[in-house]
Steps between C-alpha positions, in 0.01 A plus 500: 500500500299224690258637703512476883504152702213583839332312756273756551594858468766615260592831737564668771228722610691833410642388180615843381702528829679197543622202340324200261469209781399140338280354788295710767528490842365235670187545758371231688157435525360556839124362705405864520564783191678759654366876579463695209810773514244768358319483814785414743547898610133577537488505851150434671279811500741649262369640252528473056290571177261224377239395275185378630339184328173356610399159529215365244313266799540643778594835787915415449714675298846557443755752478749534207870691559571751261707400231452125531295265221217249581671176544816608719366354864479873627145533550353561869176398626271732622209429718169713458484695785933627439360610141322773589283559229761396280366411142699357177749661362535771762873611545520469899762579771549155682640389786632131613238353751641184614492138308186245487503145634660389171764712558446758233565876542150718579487851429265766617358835304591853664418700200357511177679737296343505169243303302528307163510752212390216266149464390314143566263364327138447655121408466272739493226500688203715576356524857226739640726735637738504179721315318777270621797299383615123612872486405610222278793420683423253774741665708354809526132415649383819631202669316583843307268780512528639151336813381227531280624427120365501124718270383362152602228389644336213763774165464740650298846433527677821583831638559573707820727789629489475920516816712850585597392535869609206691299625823153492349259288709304394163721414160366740264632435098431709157403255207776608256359302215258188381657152426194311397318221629600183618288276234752733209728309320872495639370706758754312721743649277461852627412436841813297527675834353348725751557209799849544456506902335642371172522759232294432245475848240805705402513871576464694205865652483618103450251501193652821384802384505444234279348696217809564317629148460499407151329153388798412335862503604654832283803380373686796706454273817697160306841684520690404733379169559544122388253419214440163579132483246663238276578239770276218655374662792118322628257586826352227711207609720212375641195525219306788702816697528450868338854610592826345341781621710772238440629347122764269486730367237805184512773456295706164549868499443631266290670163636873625339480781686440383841099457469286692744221791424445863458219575703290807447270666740299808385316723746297757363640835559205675714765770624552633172137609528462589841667819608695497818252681766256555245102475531516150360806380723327650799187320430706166464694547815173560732346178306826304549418170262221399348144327715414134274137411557378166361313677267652874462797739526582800726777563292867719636486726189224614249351233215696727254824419622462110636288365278594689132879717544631309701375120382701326341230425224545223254661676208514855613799692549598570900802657717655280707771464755668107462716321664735270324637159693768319364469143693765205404407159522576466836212759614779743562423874402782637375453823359203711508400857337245761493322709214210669439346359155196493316325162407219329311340217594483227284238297693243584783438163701353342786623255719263213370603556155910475616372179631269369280811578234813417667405212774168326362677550109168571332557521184263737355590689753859523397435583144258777649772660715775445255817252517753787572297671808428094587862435502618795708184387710657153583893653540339768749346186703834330483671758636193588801516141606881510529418804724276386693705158621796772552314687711320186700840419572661818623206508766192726385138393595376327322112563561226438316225649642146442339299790414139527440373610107133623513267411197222722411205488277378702204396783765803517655354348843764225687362150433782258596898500602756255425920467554679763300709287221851535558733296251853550363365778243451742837816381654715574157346830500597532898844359461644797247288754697746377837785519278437839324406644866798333663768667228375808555522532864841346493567789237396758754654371786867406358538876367366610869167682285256553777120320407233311600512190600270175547571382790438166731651451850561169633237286664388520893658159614206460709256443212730294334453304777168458565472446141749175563242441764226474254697338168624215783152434592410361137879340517664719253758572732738343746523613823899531440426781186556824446247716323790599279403581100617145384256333744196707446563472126535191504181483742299651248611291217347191690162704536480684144189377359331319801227566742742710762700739221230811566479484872886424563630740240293770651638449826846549456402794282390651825792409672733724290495818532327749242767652261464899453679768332845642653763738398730290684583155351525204744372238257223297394493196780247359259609448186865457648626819303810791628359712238126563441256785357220562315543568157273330274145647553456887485157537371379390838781550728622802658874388587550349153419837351751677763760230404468555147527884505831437727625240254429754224708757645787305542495392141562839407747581773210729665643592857276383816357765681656579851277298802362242261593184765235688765187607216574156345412358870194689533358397153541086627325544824234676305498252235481214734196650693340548194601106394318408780208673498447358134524149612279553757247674274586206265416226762174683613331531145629108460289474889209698334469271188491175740184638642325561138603182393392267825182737591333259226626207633342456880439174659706306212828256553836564393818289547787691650841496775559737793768723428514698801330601881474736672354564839183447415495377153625221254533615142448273215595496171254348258599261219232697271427786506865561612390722770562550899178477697561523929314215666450631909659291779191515678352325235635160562433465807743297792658840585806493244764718603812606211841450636737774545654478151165487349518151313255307651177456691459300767115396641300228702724485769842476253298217294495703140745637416455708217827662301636682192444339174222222626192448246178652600170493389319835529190639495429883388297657760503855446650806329588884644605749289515730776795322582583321177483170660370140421397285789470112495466247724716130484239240417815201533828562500834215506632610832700269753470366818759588818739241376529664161285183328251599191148546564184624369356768687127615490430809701260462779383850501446802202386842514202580309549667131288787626433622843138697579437641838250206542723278520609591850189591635224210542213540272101549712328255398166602324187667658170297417217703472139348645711249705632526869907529461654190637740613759819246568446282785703561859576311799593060502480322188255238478667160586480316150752825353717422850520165418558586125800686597671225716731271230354263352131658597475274803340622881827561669623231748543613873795681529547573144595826395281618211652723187464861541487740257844570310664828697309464797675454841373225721492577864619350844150388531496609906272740659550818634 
C-alpha cells in the first residue's frame, strides 16, 4: 500500500469523524492575521483565568489564558499600573482592557487568586535586618524576605518556597534547601532544573519498586515472545549515549523473488517493566520525557531501568516490542506485523564508525566491525536513501537545521561549540524510526484502536509568506511561486552547505507550527504523513511508553478500557506541556553555557551573519564559536529601525541597510548571566545602500563594553592644595579665540555671519 500523495496536510482536522480528504482546504493569505478565535468571545471587561508572566527589562507583563501554550499568539499585554502587584507566575482573574497602538489586545488584573506553588531558586544574601533572596529568574525581580535558615549561608545559591498570600505588602519566602554556589561545577545544571521545576530525584516508592527486578531476564518472561537472539540486530547512537532504546536488523529478498527487504525495528519494551498506575509510571508521567543537557541527563525513568534493563546493551539479552516492514522495490510497504521478542545485539555503534565503515570504506575499520554487520550496514543505507528521495518527493520538509555541540575540557567546564555533524548515518537511523512509527499508527488507526498521536497541523499561510518575502530577497524565489513543499525543498537544496543554510532553515522552522501530542489524528503536515505516532523511544518518552502498553494489549486480544479516547487526550496535552518545558529548559542551559564560554573572551573579534532582529536587537551567529551573541540597535548608530517582518535594518536616513544573512564583524563587549545574554557591538558589517547595491559599512557610533555611573556624570577636576583654584573664565572671549572660530581663522568681514556654537540658536539680532 503506497503511502499517501499531500500538499500539505494528509487530513481533515477530525479524522476519526469524517472522511480521508487528499488536499486541505485552501486559505488565502491575508495583509493582517486574523483575530485569534480563542479570544473572539471575551468581551471587553469580561472577565477569564490567566497566568501572569513578567517581563525580564522592564514594568510590562503579560497575561497567559488558561489552557493555552507559549507560542500560540494569545498573550495580552499588561501595563504596570493594570497589574496590580501582580508578580510571575501568579494565577490571576483578567479582564480585556482595550488594544495598544500596534493593535494588540491589553488586558488588565482584577484579582490575584493564588500564588506559584513552585519553589525558585535564589541568592542568598545577608543584610542587617536579616536575610534576603534575589530570584534567579529575571522575571521575577522583586526581593524575598526569607526567614532565618541553617542551611546556607551569605551568596549561596538557594532554593525557595514563597508565601501563599498574594496580598502581602513584602514577598516573604522559606529557603527549602541549598544548591551551591555559583563558581560549583555544572552548577548551571541545577539551577537550570530548579528555573524550570524539573524533577531531578525519584521518590522512594519508584526505588522500591524497582528492587525486585532481576539482573537477568528469568527465562519465565521469554515465553510468549519472538526469540530473535540469533539474528543480526546492531544499535547506532551517538558515542556519549548511555541508553540504547532502538536495534535494528535488514534482511534483503532475493532478486527471484521480487527483491525488496525485511526491515526490523526493535523498541525496547519499557511497559513490561512499568506497571500501569504504578509508583514508577506515575513518576514518568509527571516527568513526561527526558531534559538533554550538553553535558548531563534528567532522565524520564530511574538509571536502573534506562541505562541497564532496559538498554539494549551490546550482547546482553533484552525484551522488546518490533516491528517488522516488508517494503518491495518500489518503496511500497506491503505487509506489516507486530510481536513482542527478545534480542541481542550483535554490535553497539556510533554514527562516525557507520560512516567511517560504510561511506569513507576504511578498511581497518571494516575488518574491525566485521564484513556481515558491514554488509547489512551498506543494504540498510541503500534502502534509507531510497527513503529519503521517496519522501522528498511526496512533500515532507526537508530541513536541516544546524545545531550547536558544546566541547568541554578535562573539568567538565564549556570551552568551545561547533555544528552538530549530521550525515547519512543519522538520517538511516531517522528514516526506519519514521517508518516503524508510521506502521504503527496506521495499525491503530485502521482497526479504529484509540492512541496517541504525533501530530503537526498545517502551516499559517501568513508566515509562509513573509518567509517568500525573505527567500525572494536573496532571489531564491520568483515572485510567481508558491511556498509549496517542492519549492522550499528545492529552495533548500540550492542553500545546503552555503553561508545562508542556518539562518534560512531556521526561519521556516518558525514558520510551521510546533507539532504536539493528540488523541485525535489529523496528520503530520511536516513530514507529509496520514498516519503518525511515536513509537520508537520509551526510555525517555512518555507517549511511546503509553503506545507500547496499548500495542501490547492488543497483541494479546486485551480489551480497552471504557473512556480511553478522553484519558488518552488528557495524557497528550500533558505530555506536550511537559515537551515544552524541556526544550525550553534545554535552550536555557544551551543560553547559560554561551555565557561561560564568551565571559573569557571580551573585547576579541569573531566573524559571523545576522540571523534575526528584533525590536531592539540583531542576533548574530558566529562562524566559531558557533554561538548567538545580540549586538544592540543603538549601537550602530544612524537610528536603524527593523521592518515589520523583522528581516532587516534600515539606518542613516535609509542609506544601510542591514538584513538577514549579511557578514558581520563583531566585537564581544560584555556578558550577563543574570540574563544569560552575550552583548556585542558590529565593528563592519556588508550591508547595502537604498538601491539594494553592496557596501561596506563601519558604524559611526558603539556603546561602551562596560558602563560606570561616571560615565554620565562629568568628572571635578582636581583640588590643588597650596595653590589658588583656577576658576573658568565668564563673559566675551578675547578676540584672537573670536577670530579663531570664524572659518578659516580670519577677522570676519562686515556683514559676515560668524560660526556659532553647534546647537545654539542664533537670534533676530533686533532690540527690544
Amino acid at each position: 500500500m503506497s503511502r499517501h500523495q499531500s500538499k500539505f496536510i494528509p487530513l481533515p482536522k477530525k479524522a476519526n469523524h469524517r472522511k480521508d480528504s487528499d488536499a486541505p482546504q485552501d486559505r488565502k493569505p491575508g495583509p493582517k492575521s486574523e483575530p485569534s478565535p480563542a479570544l473572539a468571545h471575551y468581551r471587553p471587561f469580561e472577565t477569564f483565568e490567566a497566568t501572569f508572566l513578567g517581563h525580564p527589562e522592564g514594568t510590562l507583563g503579560f497575561l497567559r489564558p488558561k489552557g493555552f501554550q507559549k507560542g500560540a499568539g494569545l498573550d495580552l499585554l499588561v501595563d504596570w499600573r493594570d497589574a496590580h502587584n501582580a508578580i510571575h507566575g501568579d494565577k490571576v482573574m483578567a479582564e480585556v482592557a482595550g488594544e495598544s497602538h500596534d493593535g494588540r489586545l491589553r488586558g488588565r488584573v482584577v484579582k490575584i487568586l493564588s500564588r506559584g506553588e513552585n519553589p525558585i531558586p535564589a541568592r542568598l544574601q545577608k543584610q542587617v535586618w536579616g536575610l534576603q533572596a534575589v530570584p534567579l529568574e529575571p522575571r521575577l525581580q522583586q526581593i524575598v524576605s526569607v526567614a532565618p535558615t541553617d542551611l546556607a549561608e551569605d551568596g549561596d545559591l538557594v532554593s525557595v518556597k514563597l508565601d501563599s498570600n498574594p496580598e502581602l505588602a513584602q514577598l516573604k519566602g522559606v529557603v527549602l534547601a541549598r544548591l551551591g554556589r555559583l563558581t560549583d561545577l555544572k552548577i548551571e545544571n541545577k539551577l537550570t532544573a530548579a528555573l524550570y521545576n524539573l524533577r531531578t530525584t525519584f521518590p522512594d516508592a519508584v526505588m522500591n519498586e524497582m528492587a525486585p527486578f532481576p539482573t537477568q531476564i528469568p527465562e519465565e518472561w521469554l515465553k510468549g515472545r519472538e526469540d530473535l537472539r540469533k539474528r543480526l540486530t546492531v544499535t547506532v547512537d551517538p558515542p556519549t549515549a548511555k541508553d540504547f532504546d532502538d536495534a535494528i536488523s535488514l534482511e534483503v529478498l532475493p532478486k527471484e523473488e521480487g527483491g525488496g527487504w525485511i526491515l526490523g525495528v526493535h523498541i525496547a519494551d519499557v511497559s513490561h517493566y512499568v506497571t500501569e498506575d504504578g509508583p514508577l509510571d506515575t513518576e514518568a508521567h509527571l516527568r513526561g520525557t527526558s531534559v538533554y543537557f550538553p553535558d548531563e541527563c534528567i532522565p524520564m525513568l530511574p538509571e536502573r531501568l534506562s541505562g541497564e534493563l532496559c538498554s539494549l546493551r551490546e550482547g546482553v539479552d533484552r525484551l522488546t516490542l518490533t516491528a517488522w516492514m516488508t517494503i518491495a522495490e518500489d518503496l511500497e510497504v506491503f505487509e506489516t506485523h507486530f510481536t513482542e521478542s527478545v534480542i541481542r545485539s550483535r554490535r553497539r555503534l556510533s554514527y562516525d564508525q557507520v560512516k567511517t565503515a560504510c561511506l569513507d570504506l576504511d578498511k581497518r575499520t571494516r575488518s574491525e566491525l566485521g564484513e556481515d554487520v558491514c554488509e547489512s550496514l551498506d543494504q540498510c543505507l541503500v534502502l534509507s536513501r531510497k527513503l529519503t528521495a521517496a519522501r522528498l518527493k511526496r512533500g515532507a520538509m526537508n530541513l536541516d537545521t544546524k545545531e550547536t555541540e558544546f566541547i568541554f575540557d578535562d573539568q567538565g567546564l564549556p570551552v568551545d561549540a561547533r555544528p552538530y555533524a549530521h550525515h547519512d548515518a543519522h538520517k538511516m537511523i531517522e528514516e526506519f524510526m519514521l517508518l516503524a512509527n508510521e506502521a504503527v499508527a496506521r495499525f491503530f488507526t485502521r482497526k479504529k484502536l484509540p492512541t496517541i498521536y504525533r501530530v503537526h497541523d498545517e502551516p499559517d499561510p501568513l508566515k509562509l509568506e513573509i518567509f517568500k518575502t525573505i527567500a525572494s530577497a536573496f532571489g531564491l524565489m520568483k515572485p510567481m511561486d508558491l511556498p509549496t513543499p517542492e519549492v522550499l525543498n528545492a529552495l533548500l537544496d540550492k542553500i545546503r552547505g552555503g553561508p545562508l543554510e542556518v539562518m534560512l532553515n531556521t526561519m521556516l522552522l518558525r514558520s510551521l507550527k510546533r507539532a504536539a501530542y493528540s488523541a485525535d489524528n489529523i496528520g503530520h503536515s511536516g513530514l507529509a504523513l496520514q498516519y503518525y505516532l511515536h513509537f520508537t523511544s520509551p526510555i525517555r518518552r512518555y507517549p511511546d511508553l503509553v503506545v507500547h502498553r496499548l500495542l501490547r494489549k492488543v497483541l494479546r486480544n486485551v480489551p480497552l478500557p471504557a473512556g480511553l479516547h478522553g484519558h488518552l487526550s488528557i495524557v497528550a496535552k500533558q505530555c506536550s506541556d511537559t515537551e515544552q518545558t524541556a526544550t525550553e529548559a534545554e535552550r536555557e542551559n544551551d543560553r547559560w553555557k554561551t555565557c561561560l564560554i564568551m565571559k573569557s573572551k571580551i573585547g576579541r573579534r569573531f566573524d559571523g551573519r545576522i540571523q534575526g532582529f528584533s525590536v531592539k536587537v540583531a542576533f548574530v551567529r558566529l562562524e566559531s564559536p558557533f554561538l548567538e551573541v545580540g549586538v544592540p540597535l543603538g549601537a550602530l548608530g544612524g537610528n536603524f529601525e527593523v521592518d515589520q517582518y523583522r528581516t532587516k535594518a534600515s539606518g542613516m536616513g535609509g542609506q544601510v541597510v542591514l538584513s538577514l544573512g549579511d557578514k558581520v564583524k563583531v566585537e564581544i563587549t560584555g556578558v550577563d548571566e543574570d540574563l544569560r545574554r552575550v552583548s556585542a557591538w558590529v565593528v563592519e558589517a556588508q550591508a547595502q545602500d537604498a538601491k539594494g547595491k553592496v557596501q561596506q559599512f563601519v558604524p559611526s557610533l558603539a556603546a561602551p563594553a562596560t558602563l560606570r555611573e561616571a560615565d554620565f556624570v562629568q568628572e571635578r577636576p582636581p583640588r590643588t592644595i597650596g595653590k589658588r583654584e583656577e576658576k573658568p573664565r565668564s563673559g566675551r572671549p578675547p578676540r584672537a579665540v573670536r577670530e579663531a572660530e570664524r572659518p578659516g581663522g580670519r577677522p570676519a568681514r562686515p556683514g559676515e555671519r560668524t560660526r556659532l556654537p553647534k546647537g545654539s540658536v542664533r537670534g533676530s539680532g533686533k532690540k527690544k
